[in-house]
C-alpha positions in Angstrom: 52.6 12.5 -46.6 48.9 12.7 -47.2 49.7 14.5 -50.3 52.0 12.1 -52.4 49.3 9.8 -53.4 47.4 11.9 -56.1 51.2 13.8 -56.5 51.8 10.1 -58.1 49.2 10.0 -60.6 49.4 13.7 -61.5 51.6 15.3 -64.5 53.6 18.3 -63.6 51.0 20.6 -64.8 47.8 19.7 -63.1 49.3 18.7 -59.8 46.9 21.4 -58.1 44.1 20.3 -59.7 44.8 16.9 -58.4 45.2 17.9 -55.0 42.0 20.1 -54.8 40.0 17.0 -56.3 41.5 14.8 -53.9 41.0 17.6 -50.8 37.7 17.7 -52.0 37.0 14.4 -52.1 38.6 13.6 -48.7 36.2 16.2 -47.0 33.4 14.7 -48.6 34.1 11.0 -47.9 34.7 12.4 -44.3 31.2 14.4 -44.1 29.2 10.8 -45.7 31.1 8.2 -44.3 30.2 8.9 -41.0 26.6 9.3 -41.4 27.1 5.7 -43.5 28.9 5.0 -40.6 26.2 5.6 -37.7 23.5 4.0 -39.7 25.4 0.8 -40.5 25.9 0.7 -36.7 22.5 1.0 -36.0 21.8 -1.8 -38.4 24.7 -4.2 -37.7 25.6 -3.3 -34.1 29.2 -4.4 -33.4 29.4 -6.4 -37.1 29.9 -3.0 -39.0 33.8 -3.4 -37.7 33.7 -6.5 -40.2 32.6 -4.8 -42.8 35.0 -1.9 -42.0 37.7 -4.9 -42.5 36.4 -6.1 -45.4 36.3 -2.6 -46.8 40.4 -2.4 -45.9 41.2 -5.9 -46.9 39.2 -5.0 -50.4 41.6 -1.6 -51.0 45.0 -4.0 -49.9 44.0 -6.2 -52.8 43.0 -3.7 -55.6 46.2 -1.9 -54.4 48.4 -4.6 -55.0 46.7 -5.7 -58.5 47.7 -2.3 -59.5 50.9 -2.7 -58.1 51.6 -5.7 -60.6 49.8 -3.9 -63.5 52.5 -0.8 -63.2 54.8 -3.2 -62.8 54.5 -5.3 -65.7 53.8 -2.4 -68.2 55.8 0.5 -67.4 53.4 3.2 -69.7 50.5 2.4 -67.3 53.1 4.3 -64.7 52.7 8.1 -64.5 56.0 9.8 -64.3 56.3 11.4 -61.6 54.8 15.4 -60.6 57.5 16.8 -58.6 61.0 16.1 -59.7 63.8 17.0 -57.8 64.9 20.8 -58.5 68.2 21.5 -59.2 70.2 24.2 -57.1 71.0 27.2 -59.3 74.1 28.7 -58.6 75.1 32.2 -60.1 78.2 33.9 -60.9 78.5 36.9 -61.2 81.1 38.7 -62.4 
């Protein structure tokens, strides 16, 4: 599941180049964030859970202005990466 997302935005011929960009970039938010993380606790104490909130309540509403962009102009959609394959089926004879 973790994979879909940049599988969304991707065309069929750089999908792997958008999943090792957003591999990438997952390992590195992971390996910052948590020293952002410990220092904001240090700071803020127990208040660095608001600003954790405000940090997931910020991403719900860019997400859903983006929803309403792709919704009311269809070329700001990518098509999809993966379509679904069709079986081949050989005959021989």
């Amino acid at each position: 599941m973790w994979t879909l997302g940049p599988l969304y935005y991707a065309r069929s011929h750089n999908s792997t180049q958008y999943l090792a960009a957003h591999s990438f970039l997952t390992g590195t938010r992971g390996i910052i964030i948590t020293l952002v993380g410990g220092s904001l606790h240090v700071c803020l104490g127990q208040w660095v859970f608001v600003v954790g909130a405000a940090a997931i309540i910020t991403s719900w509403i860019l997400f859903y202005f983006q929803e309403r962009a792709e919704q009311r102009d269809p070329r700001f959609r990518c098509p999809p990466a993966l379509t679904p394959s069709q079986p081949t089926i050989r005959v021989e004879r």
